[in-house]
Every structure is written in structure tokens, then in C-alpha cells.
VEXLONU-951363 format. One line per 5 residues: number of its first residue (from 1); their letters; for each residue x, y, z of C-alpha. Coordinates in nm, 2 decimals. Example, Ala and Ser with C-alpha at 12.3 -4.5 7.8 and 13.67 -1.06 7.14 Angstrom:
residues 2
1> AS> 1.23/-0.45/0.78  1.37/-0.11/0.71
END
This chain:
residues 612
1> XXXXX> -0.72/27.21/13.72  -0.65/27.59/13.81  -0.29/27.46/13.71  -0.42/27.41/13.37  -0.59/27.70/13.30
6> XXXXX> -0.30/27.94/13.48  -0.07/27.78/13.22  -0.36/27.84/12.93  -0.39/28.20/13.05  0.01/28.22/13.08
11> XXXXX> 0.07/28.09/12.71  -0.21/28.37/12.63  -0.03/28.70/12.80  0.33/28.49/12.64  0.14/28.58/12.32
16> XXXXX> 0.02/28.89/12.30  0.33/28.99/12.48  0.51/28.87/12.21  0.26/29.02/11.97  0.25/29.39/12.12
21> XXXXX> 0.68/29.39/12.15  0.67/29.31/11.79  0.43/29.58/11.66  0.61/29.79/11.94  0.96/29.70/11.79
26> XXXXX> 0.84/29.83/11.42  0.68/30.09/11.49  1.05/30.23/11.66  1.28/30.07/11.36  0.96/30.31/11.15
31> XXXXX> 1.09/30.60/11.33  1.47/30.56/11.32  1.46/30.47/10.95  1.30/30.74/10.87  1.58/30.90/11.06
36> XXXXX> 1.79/30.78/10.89  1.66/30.80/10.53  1.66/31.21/10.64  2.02/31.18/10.80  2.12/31.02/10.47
41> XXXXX> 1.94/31.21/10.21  2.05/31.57/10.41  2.49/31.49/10.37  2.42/31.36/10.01  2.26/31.68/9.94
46> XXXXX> 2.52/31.92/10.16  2.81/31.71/9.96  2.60/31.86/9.67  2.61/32.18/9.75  2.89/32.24/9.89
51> XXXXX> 3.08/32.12/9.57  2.84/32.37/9.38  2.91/32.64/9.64  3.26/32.63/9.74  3.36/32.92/9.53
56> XXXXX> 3.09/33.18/9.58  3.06/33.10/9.98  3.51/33.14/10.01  3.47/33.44/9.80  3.12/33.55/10.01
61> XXXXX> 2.90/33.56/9.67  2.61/33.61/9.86  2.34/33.71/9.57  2.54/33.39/9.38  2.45/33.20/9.70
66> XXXXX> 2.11/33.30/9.72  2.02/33.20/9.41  2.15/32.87/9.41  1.98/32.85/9.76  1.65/32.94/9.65
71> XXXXX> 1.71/32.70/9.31  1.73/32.41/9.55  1.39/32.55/9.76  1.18/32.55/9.46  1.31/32.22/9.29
76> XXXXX> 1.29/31.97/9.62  0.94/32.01/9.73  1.06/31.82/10.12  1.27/32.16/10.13  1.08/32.47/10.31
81> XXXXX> 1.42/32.69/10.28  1.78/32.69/10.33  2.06/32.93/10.47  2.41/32.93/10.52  2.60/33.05/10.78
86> XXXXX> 3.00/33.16/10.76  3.28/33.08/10.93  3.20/33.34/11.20  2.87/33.21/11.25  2.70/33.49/11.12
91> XXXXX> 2.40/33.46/10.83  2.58/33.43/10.51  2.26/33.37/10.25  1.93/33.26/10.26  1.63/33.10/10.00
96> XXXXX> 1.40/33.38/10.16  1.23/33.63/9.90  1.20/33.88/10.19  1.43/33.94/10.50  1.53/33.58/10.66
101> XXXXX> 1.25/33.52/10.95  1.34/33.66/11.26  1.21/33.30/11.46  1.50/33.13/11.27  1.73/33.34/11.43
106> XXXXX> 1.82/33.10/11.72  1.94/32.85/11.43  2.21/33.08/11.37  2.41/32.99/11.69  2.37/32.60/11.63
111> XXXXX> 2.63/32.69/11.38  2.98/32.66/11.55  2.80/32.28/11.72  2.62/32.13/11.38  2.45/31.81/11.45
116> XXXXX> 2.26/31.52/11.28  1.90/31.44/11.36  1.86/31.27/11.65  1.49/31.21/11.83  1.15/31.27/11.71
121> XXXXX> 1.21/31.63/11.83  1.44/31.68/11.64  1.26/31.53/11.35  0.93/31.78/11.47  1.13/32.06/11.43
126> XXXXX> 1.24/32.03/11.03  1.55/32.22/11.06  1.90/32.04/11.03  2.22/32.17/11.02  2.52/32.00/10.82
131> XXXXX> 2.84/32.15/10.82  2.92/32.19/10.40  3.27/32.31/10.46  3.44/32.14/10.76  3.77/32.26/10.75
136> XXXXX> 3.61/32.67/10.75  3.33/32.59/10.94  3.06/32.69/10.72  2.70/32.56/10.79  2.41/32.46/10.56
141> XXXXX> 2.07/32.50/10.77  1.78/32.34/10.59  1.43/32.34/10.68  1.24/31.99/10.59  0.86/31.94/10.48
146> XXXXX> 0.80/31.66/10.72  0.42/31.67/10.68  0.47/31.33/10.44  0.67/31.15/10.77  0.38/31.27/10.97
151> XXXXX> 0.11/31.14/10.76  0.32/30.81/10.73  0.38/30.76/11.12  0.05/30.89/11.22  -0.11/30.60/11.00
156> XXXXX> 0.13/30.40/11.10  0.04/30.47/11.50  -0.27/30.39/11.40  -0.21/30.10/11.27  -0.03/29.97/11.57
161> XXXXX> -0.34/30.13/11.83  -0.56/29.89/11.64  -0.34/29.56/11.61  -0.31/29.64/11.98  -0.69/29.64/12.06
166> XXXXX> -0.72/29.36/11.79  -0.48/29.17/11.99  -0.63/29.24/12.34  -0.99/29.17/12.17  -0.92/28.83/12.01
171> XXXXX> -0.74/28.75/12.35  -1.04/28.78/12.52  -1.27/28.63/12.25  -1.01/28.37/12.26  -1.00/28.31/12.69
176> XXXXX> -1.38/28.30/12.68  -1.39/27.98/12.41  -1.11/27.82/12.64  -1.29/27.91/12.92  -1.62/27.73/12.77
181> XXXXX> -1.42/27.50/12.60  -1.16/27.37/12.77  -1.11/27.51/13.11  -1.51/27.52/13.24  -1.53/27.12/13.12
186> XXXXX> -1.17/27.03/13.26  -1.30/27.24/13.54  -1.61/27.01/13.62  -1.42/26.69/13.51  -1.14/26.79/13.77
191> XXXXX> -1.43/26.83/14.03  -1.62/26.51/13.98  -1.24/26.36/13.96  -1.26/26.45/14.33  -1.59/26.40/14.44
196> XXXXX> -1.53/26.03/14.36  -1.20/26.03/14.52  -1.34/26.19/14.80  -1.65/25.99/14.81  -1.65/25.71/14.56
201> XXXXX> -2.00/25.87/14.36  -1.95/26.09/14.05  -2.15/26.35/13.84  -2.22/26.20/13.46  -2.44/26.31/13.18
206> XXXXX> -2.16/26.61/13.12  -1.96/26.43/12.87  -2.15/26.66/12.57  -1.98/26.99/12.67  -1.63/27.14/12.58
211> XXXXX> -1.40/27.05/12.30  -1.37/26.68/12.11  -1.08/26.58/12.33  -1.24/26.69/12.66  -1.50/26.50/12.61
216> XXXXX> -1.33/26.20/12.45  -1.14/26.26/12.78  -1.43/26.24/13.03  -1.61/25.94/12.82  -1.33/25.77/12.94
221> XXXXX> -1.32/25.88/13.30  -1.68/25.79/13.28  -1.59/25.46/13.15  -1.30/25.42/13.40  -1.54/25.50/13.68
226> XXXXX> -1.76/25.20/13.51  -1.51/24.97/13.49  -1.34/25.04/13.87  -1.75/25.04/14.01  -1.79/24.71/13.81
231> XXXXX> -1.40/24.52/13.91  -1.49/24.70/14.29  -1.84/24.53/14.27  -1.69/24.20/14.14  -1.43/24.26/14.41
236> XXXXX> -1.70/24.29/14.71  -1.87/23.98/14.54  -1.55/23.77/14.57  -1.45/23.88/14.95  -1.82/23.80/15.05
241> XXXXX> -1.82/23.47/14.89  -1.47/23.46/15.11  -1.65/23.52/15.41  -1.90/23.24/15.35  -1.62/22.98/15.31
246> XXXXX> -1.60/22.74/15.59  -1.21/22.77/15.55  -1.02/23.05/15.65  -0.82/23.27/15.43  -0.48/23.41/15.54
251> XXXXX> -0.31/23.65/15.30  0.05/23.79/15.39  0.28/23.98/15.23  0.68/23.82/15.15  0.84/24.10/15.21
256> XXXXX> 0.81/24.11/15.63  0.54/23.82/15.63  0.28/24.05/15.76  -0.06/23.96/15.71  -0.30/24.15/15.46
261> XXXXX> -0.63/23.99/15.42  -0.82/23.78/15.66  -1.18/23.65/15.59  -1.43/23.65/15.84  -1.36/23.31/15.96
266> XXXXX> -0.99/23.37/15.98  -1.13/23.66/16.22  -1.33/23.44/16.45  -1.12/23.17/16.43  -0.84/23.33/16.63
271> XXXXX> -1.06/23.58/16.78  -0.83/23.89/16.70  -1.02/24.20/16.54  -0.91/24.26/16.16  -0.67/24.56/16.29
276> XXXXX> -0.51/24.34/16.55  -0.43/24.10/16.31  -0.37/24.34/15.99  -0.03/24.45/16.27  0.05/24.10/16.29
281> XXXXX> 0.24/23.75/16.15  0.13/23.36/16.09  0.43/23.29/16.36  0.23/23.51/16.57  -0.05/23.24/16.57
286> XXXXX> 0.12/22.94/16.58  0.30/22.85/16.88  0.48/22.57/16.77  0.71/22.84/16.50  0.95/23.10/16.57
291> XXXXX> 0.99/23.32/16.29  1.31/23.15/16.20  1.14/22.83/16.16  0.86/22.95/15.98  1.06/23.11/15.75
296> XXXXX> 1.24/22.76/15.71  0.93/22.60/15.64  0.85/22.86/15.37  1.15/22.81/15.19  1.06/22.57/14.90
301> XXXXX> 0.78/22.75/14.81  1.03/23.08/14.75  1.26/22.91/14.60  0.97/22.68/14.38  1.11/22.35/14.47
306> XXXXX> 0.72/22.24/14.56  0.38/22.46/14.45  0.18/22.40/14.75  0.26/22.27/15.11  0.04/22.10/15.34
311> XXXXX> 0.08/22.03/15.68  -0.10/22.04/16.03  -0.08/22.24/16.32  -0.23/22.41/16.60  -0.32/22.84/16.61
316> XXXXX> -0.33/22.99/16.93  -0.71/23.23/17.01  -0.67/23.52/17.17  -0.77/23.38/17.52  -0.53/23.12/17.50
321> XXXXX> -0.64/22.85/17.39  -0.52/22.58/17.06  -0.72/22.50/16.77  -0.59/22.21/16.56  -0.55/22.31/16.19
326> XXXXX> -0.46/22.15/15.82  -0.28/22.47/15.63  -0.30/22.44/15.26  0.02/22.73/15.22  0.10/22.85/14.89
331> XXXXX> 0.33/23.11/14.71  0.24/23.40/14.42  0.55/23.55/14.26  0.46/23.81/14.07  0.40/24.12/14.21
336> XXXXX> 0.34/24.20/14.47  0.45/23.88/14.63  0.21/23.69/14.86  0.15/23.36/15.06  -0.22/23.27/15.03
341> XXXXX> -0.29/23.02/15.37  -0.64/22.84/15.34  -0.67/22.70/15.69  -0.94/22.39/15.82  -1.03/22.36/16.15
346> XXXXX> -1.00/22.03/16.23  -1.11/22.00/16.60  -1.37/21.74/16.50  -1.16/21.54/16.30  -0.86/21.51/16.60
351> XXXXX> -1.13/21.42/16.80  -1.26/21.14/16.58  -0.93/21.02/16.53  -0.87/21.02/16.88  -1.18/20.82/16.95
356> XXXXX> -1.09/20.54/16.69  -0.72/20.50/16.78  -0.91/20.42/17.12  -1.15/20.24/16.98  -0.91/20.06/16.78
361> XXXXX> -0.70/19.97/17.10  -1.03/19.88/17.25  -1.04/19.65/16.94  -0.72/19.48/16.94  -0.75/19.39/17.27
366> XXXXX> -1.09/19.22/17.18  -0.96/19.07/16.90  -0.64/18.92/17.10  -0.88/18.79/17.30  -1.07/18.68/17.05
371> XXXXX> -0.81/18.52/16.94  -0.72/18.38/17.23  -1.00/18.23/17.24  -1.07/18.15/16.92  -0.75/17.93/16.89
376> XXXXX> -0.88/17.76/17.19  -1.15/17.71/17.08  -1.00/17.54/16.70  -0.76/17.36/16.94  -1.09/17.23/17.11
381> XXXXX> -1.30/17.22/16.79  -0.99/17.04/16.62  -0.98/16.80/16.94  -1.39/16.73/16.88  -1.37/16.64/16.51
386> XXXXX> -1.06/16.42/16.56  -1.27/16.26/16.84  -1.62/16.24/16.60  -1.38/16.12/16.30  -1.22/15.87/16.52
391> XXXXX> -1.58/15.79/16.67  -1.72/15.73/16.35  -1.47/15.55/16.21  -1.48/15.28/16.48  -1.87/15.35/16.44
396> XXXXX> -1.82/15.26/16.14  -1.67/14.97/16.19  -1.87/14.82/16.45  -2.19/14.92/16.17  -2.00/14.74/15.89
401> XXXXX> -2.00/14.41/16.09  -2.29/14.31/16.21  -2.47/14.47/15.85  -2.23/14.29/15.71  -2.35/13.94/15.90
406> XXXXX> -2.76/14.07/15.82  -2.66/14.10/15.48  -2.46/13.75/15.48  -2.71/13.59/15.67  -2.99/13.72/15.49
411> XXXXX> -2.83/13.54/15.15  -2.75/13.22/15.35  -3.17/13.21/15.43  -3.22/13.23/15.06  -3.03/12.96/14.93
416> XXXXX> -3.14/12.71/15.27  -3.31/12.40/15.05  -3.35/12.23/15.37  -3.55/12.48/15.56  -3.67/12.68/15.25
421> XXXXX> -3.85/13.06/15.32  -4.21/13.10/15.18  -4.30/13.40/14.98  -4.38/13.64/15.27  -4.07/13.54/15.42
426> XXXXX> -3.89/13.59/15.16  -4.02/13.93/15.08  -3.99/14.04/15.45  -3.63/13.92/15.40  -3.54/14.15/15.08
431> XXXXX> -3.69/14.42/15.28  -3.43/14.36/15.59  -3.14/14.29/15.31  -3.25/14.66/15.12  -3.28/14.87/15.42
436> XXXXX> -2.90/14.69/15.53  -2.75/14.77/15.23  -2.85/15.13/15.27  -2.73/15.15/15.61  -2.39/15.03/15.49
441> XXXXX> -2.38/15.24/15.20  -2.47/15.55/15.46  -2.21/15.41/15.65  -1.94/15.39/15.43  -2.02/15.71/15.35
446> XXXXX> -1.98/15.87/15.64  -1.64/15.69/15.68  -1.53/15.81/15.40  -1.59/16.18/15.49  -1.46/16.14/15.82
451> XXXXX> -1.15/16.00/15.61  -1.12/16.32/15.43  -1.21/16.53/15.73  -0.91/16.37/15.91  -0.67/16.33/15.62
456> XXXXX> -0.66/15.99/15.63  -0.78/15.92/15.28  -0.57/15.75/15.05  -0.64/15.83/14.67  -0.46/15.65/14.36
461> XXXXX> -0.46/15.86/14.08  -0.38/15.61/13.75  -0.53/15.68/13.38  -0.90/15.59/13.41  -1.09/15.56/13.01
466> XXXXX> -1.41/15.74/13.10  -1.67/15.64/12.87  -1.65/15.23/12.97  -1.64/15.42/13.36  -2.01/15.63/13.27
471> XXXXX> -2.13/15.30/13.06  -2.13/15.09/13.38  -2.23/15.38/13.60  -2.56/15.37/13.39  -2.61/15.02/13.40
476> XXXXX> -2.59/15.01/13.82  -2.81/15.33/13.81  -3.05/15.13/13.48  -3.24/14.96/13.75  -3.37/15.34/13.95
481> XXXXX> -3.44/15.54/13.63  -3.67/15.24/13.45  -3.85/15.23/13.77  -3.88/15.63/13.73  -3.94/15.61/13.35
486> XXXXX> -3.59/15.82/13.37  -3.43/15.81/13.00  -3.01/15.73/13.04  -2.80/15.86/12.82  -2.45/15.98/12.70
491> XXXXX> -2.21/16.14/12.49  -1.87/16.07/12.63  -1.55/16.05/12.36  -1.40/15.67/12.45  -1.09/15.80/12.39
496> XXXXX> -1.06/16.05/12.67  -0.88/15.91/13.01  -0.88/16.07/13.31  -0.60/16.10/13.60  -0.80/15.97/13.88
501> XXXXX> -0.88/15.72/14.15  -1.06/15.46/14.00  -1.30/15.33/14.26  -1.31/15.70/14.39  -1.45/15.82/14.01
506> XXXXX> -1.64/15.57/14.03  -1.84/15.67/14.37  -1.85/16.03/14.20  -2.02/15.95/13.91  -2.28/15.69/14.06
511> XXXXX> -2.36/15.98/14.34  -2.46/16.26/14.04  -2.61/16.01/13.79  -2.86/15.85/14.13  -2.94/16.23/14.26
516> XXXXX> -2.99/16.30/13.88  -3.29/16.04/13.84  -3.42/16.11/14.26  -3.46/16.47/14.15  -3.58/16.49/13.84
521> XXXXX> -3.96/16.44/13.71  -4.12/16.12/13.59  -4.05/16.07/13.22  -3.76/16.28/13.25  -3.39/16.24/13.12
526> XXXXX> -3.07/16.22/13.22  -2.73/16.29/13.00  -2.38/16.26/13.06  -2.16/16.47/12.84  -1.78/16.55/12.81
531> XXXXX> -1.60/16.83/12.73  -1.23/17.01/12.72  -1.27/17.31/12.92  -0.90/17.43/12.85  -0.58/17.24/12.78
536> XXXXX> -0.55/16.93/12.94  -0.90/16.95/13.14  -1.19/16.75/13.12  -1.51/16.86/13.23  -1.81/16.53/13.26
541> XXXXX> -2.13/16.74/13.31  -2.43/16.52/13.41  -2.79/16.70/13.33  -3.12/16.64/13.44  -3.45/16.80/13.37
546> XXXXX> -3.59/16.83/13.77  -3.71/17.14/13.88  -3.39/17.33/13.92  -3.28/17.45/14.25  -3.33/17.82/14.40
551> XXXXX> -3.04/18.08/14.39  -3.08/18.14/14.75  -3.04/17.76/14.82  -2.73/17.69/14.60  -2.46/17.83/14.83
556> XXXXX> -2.59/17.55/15.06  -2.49/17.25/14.83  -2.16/17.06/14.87  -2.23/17.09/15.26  -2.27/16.80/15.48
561> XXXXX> -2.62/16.66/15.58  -2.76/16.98/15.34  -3.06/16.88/15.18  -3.26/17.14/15.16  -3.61/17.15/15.07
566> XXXXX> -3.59/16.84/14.89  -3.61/16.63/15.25  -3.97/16.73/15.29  -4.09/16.58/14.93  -4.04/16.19/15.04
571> XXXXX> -3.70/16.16/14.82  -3.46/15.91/15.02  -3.07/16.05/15.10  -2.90/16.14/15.35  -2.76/16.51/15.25
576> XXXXX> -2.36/16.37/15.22  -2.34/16.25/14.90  -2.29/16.58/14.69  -2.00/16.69/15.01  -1.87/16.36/14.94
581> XXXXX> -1.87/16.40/14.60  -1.71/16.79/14.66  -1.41/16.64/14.89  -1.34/16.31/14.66  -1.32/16.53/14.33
586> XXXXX> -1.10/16.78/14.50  -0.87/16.49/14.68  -0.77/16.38/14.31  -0.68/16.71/14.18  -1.02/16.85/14.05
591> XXXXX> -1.34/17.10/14.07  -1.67/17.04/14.10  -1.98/17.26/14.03  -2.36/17.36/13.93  -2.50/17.50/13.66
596> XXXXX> -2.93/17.58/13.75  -3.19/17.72/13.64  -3.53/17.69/13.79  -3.81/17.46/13.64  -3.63/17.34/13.36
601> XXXXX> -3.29/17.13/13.56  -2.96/17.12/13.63  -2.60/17.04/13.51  -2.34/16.90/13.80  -2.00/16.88/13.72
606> XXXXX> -1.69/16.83/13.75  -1.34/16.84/13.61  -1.04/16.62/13.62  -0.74/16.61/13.46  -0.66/16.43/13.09
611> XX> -0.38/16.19/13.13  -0.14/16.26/12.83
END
């Protein structure tokens, strides 16, 4: 600031410097024109004369001379008198009317050294000698009215005393409104410019005072001071919402990879203080990179061949000990350049990982032990069920024959004429036949699934015409659903045929179509359907209106000796025919399922191939 206003007072002296040498400068070319203008006007008027006195002065006329001399006195009024002196130097003539003034006397000897007017004494003194005659020496003395030059240079002294106070006045008018103006506002803007700098707070409410541009200049330090307070407030916003982070926050310079921002848990992290670590280099904290290598591992993000780079390692605290790390490193290249390195701590999850890989060796040797154990036991379990099928099959066998003799036997009793059966014989004899047909059918049943079970079942898939196959289904099931007051019925096309086992379709059908009228309610119905599901498959649905079966209970069905709540209502079966059903349907190429909903019946069915 005192900069500014030396230059303002410098340009002001410049000035009236400039100002004061001009007037100065004129008044000087005043007094040597009117030098001159005398110096010029005095040898046009000796030429005059001396071409009028040539004659009288070489022939020493002197009343001739004195006439013409006082002649030119009385016509030039800026002539007070005139004389001449002669060759010798001695007074020749004169304009006087008495005797020539004895104070003009030292005149006389000027006349052997004439001279033109030179100085303002010599202009003071209004005499001037010219010599009229050079070649004789003669000299024309003439005394000059200069009381006309003196009014004119004393007005014009004057003049130049009062531009020289006007001058010196309007400086000083004009320093004290640069002072208010100007200098006193730049003054207190260039000492609120250093109060903030010094301590960051300002002086406002000054921005009304000195000229337009100062204060257009010190709204906008006040608005710059606004803006820096607001981006510096914004600032200490964003580096405490740093500190809060969980992650640390690295920031370090390209240049010589020397950190320059850490947040507070980049601090305590590696337990340096901020200045220790502000002196200091990532390589410094992580032992496993020299600077070389770190400077290797940098490399694509310089040269932008990836945008971020992730990897783990370990940073070394203060007292020595590692902390296991993920480093999320990435580069900024615009000016200046930086790294920015947001670092997890991931202590916890090393040791988590740690515990599983143990756990998961703990687990792999339970589960080859398991294993172990579990193929043992399939070996065993394998060895059981070939035993069970095997058992049952010969079970079976020996079952088959001697229900086979009741059953035989039982007919042979009927049809005795010589020793014939009364009625309660014969009724107690249908009851034994019933009961050993059901055993046998049980029987067969079971052998068939221990067939399947075993692999041992033989299936021969041939074209089968389906509707004739439901039609006698119905008729063997006729006798159950009458006694139920179960309605048979279906809508099967005749000319669809099936690729299956014959006598295996067979056994399929009659088991849905009997657990269809066991289930269902008294008066119900029961229909058998067909239907292409997609090309060359035929679903036979077979619907009943029972009571439906429970959502819970249905992932039970299809299982062996499953009969769920149904064995507690009085309903005869043995829970195997629907697994039966299951394993037959899928042993010639099929599907079986159910469609239920509760209180209002079911739909079983399954599909089978269309022979072409």
C-alpha cells in the first residue's frame, strides 16, 4: 500500500514539476524575445539612420545631426534620446534641448566596444549602443522607454506567481481527495488484506468509502473472503467426515511419493504422529516393498493401463508390529499429481478366514470319514436290501404256495356234491378264500417291489389301446364302487395306444381306480380322462371327489408302507400300492403325479408314451 500511494504522490510532484518548468520555460523565451524584438528593432533603425546620416556625421554636421537626432526622439515614443559618438569616441551630437546629461557621460566610452543587449540588466538600463558606421567607428547610443516591457513582464511574473500557487494549491486539494479517495480506502483494504492473512478474520462494513473502483474492489475482497471462509468451511466439513471413516485415507504426492494427507485413522492405525508421517513414504510402512518395488507396482496406474488397483498387504506400527490391510490405490493426473490409498484393516477378516480354512480342514476330515463310513454303511445297507429282497422274494414264494393250495382247496370244498358245505360253512369259507386272496395280492405286491428294488423286473413295452385297458379296469373295480354307491366313469379316446407293459398298465390302473373309490365319499364319483400333454405324451388322469389330501402330507405319497392318516379311518391297504404304482410307471418309461386340493378331491396321474 505505501507503494501505491508513493507512486500516486510521485506522478503528482512528475506533474507539477512538469507544470512549473513549463510556466518557468515561458516566462524565460518572454524575456529573450523581447530581447530580441529590441535587438532587432535597434540595427533596423541604426541601418536607418546611418543611411540618412552618413553625409552630415563624415562631414561632422553636427546641428544637421542634431536635428535629425531629435526628429527621431519626438516621432518614436520607445525613444527617450539618442547621440552619436565619432570616430574618436568623443560626443559628436545629441537629441538633448539643453547640454547632453552629465550621468550619460560613462556611455561615451562604450563607444570604441559597441554591444547588443544582452541580460535583463542590460535591458533595465535602456541605453544601447549600435555601431552606424563600422568601417569609421561611429556609434549610435539610444536610450529606450522600456516602461511598456516592464508592465508586460511584470504582469507576466505575475501571471506565472499565481499558476505556481494554483498549481501547488490544486496539488494539494488534489493529494487530499486521493488521500480520502483512494489511498485512505486502499490503505484500510491493504490492512484488513493482512489481518486475514495474519489471522484468518477480516474488518467489513467499509466497502461504502473511497472511489467506485475501490470499493467495487473491496466488495470483492469481501466476497473472496466469503467464498475462501465458505470452500475452507466445506473443506473442514469434508476432512472431519474423513476422520469418521472407518477406512484410512493415504494421500501422497508423485513427484517423490511423499505422503500429504492422512486421516485420523491413517494416524492410529500405524501409530506415527501426523509430522512423522507428513516426512515419510507408503514403502516406509509396508515391509514387504522397497521403493523400487513399490514404484513397480504403481506403474499401471502412471502410465493408465488400469484406473484402480487392489491388493493386500500388511503395514508395519510404530512399535513393530503388522496389521493386515486391503489397499484400494488410485492415481489423479492433473495437477498436482497424487495417489489417493483408502486402506481396510482387515485383522478380523484374516482371522475368520483363518478359522474357517481350519474349520474347513476340520470338515473334510469329518466328511472323509463320513464318507468312509457312509460307503460302508451303503455297502452294508446295499448288502441288507439285497438280503430283504432276496428274503421276500422266497417269502414270497413260500406265501404264494400254500395261499395258493387255501385258495385251491377252498374252491375244491365248494364244488364237493358228495360231502356238500351248509350255508355257514360256506360263508365261513368265502371269508377264508377273501382274506387269502388279499394276502396273495399283498404278497405279490411286495414281490413285485422288491423286484424293482433289486432290478430284477422284467417289463415288455408293446402298443397297448387304452380305452378297452380303463373299460375292463372298471368292470373288475364295478363290483367296490356299487357297494360304495361310487359312480364309474370315462372319457378315454379309443384310438390312443400306449407303449407299455401290458399286465404292468394294467396293475397301475386298477391300483388308482380301487384307492379312487376307498378314498372318496359315499355317492361319490370317479372319472378317468385322457389327454396329450405335449407331443407324443399321454397323460390318463383318474379323479375322485374324497376329501383331498393335506399339503404337508403329499411329499409322503409314492413311499412305501405310507399311508398316512387315512390308516386310522378303517380303510383297508397296505401303504404299497401308490410306490408300486410310482416304480412300475417309471420302469416303462413314464411319470406319475397328484393334483389336490382339500375337501373337494384329487387327480392321480400319470403319463406314458403314444406309440406312433
Amino acid at each position: 500500500m505505501r507503494l501505491v500511494t508513493q507512486f500516486i504522490f510521485l506522478i503528482l510532484a512528475l506533474l507539477f514539476t512538469t507544470f512549473a518548468s513549463v510556466i518557468t520555460l515561458d516566462y524565460y523565451l518572454l524575456n529573450a524575445t523581447l530581447k530580441e524584438q529590441q535587438y532587432n528593432w535597434i540595427h533596423m533603425l541604426s541601418d536607418t539612420i546611418s543611411e540618412s546620416l552618413a553625409n552630415d556625421i563624415i562631414e561632422l554636421n553636427q546641428l544637421e545631426l542634431k536635428d535629425v537626432l531629435s526628429n527621431i526622439a519626438l516621432e518614436n515614443e520607445r525613444i527617450d534620446y539618442a547621440f552619436i559618438t565619432d570616430f574618436n569616441g568623443d560626443l559628436l551630437s545629441h537629441s538633448f534641448h539643453k547640454d547632453f546629461p552629465p550621468s550619460l557621460m560613462p556611455l561615451i566610452d562604450t563607444a570604441n566596444n559597441p554591444s547588443k543587449p544582452v541580460g535583463l540588466s542590460d535591458l533595465l538600463e535602456n541605453s544601447f549602443a549600435v555601431p552606424i558606421i563600422p568601417g569609421m567607428r561611429a556609434t549610435l547610443f539610444i536610450g529606450i522607454n522600456t516602461e511598456a516591457d516592464k508592465h508586460l513582464f511584470q504582469r507576466h511574473r505575475t501571471l506565472f506567481a499565481l499558476l505556481v500557487f494554483s498549481t501547488a494549491f490544486i496539488g494539494l486539494v488534489l493529494s487530499i481527495w486521493i488521500g480520502r479517495r483512494i489511498t485512505r480506502p486502499l490503505q484500510k483494504l491493504t490492512d484488513n488484506i493482512t489481518r486475514y492473512k495474519n489471522t484468518g478474520t477480516t474488518l467489513r462494513h467499509f466497502s461504502k468509502q473511497g472511489s467506485k473502483e475501490v470499493r467495487q474492489l473491496t466488495q470483492q475482497f469481501d466476497q473472496m473472503v466469503t467464498e475462501r471462509e465458505t470452500v475452507n468451511q466445506a473443506t473442514k466439513q469434508f476432512k472431519k467426515t474423513l476422520d469418521q471413516t472407518l477406512d484410512c485415507i493415504f494421500i501422497f504426492q508423485k513427484s517423490d511419493l511423499r505422503f500429504t494427507y492422512l486421516n485420523r485413522g491413517a494416524i492410529q492405525q500405524v501409530g506415527y504422529s501426523q509430522e512423522e508421517l507428513l516426512d515419510m513414504h507408503p514403502f516406509d510402512i509396508k515391509p514387504e516393498f522397497s521403493k523400487i518395488q513399490f514404484e513397480q507396482l504403481i506403474a499401471p496406474l502412471v502410465k493408465q493401463e488400469v484406473n484402480v488397483l487392489n491388493f493386500e498387504t500388511v503395514h508395519r506400527h510404530k512399535d513393530g508390529h503388522t496389521i493386515p490391510v486391503e489397499v484400494f490405490l488410485q492415481y489423479f493426473s492433473d495437477p498436482p499429481q497424487r495417489f489417493l490409498s483408502i486402506v481396510r484393516d482387515i485383522s478380523e477378516r484374516k482371522t475368520i478366514e483363518r478359522e474357517l480354512v481350519a474349520h474347513r480342514d476340520h470338515l473334510e476330515e469329518l466328511v472323509l470319514a463320513r464318507t468312509r463310513e457312509s460307503v460302508t454303511q451303503r455297502h452294508q445297507a446295499e448288502k441288507a436290501s439285497a438280503a430283504k429282497s432276496e428274503f421276500l422274494s422266497r417269502m414270497s414264494h413260500e406265501l404264494r404256495t400254500p395261499l395258493n393250495a387255501i385258495i385251491g382247496f377252498g374252491d375244491l370244498m365248494k364244488t364237493d356234491t358228495e360231502s356238500p358245505l351248509n350255508d355257514l360253512q360256506k360263508d365261513n369259507l368265502d371269508e377264508i378264500q377273501i382274506a387269502s386272496k388279499q394276502l396273495l395280492e399283498l404278497v405279490n405286491e411286495v414281490l413285485d417291489l422288491s423286484r424293482i428294488e433289486s432290478g430284477r423286473l422284467e417289463v415288455s413295452v408293446e402298443p397297448v389301446e387304452l380305452a378297452a385297458l380303463v373299460e375292463l379296469c372298471i368292470t373288475q373295480c364295478h363290483p367296490l364302487a356299487t357297494k360304495n354307491q361310487i359312480n364309474l366313469d370315462m372319457t378315454v379316446d379309443k384310438s390312443i395306444t400306449l407303449m407299455a407293459d401290458y399286465s404292468r398298465l394294467r396293475q397301475v390302473i386298477l391300483n388308482l381306480l380301487s384307492n379312487a373309490v376307498k378314498y372318496n365319499r359315499d355317492g361319490g364319483s370317479v372319472l378317468v380322462y385322457s389327454e396329450f400333454t405335449r407331443e407324443n405324451l399321454v397323460r390318463v388322469n383318474v379323479k375322485d371327489t374324497g376329501r383331498g389330501i393335506e399339503a404337508q402330507a403329499q411329499s409322503r405319497l409314492f413311499q412305501p408302507f405310507e399311508r398316512l392318516e387315512t390308516a386310522y379311518q378303517g380303510i383297508e391297504g397296505s401303504g404299497i400300492g401308490l410306490a408300486l404304482v410310482k416304480k412300475l410307471v417309471e420302469a416303462m418309461g413314464g411319470k406319475v403325479g397328484v393334483i389336490t386340493q382339500l375337501n373337494k378331491g384329487s387327480v392321480f396321474w400319470f403319463e406314458l408314451p403314444a406309440a406312433k
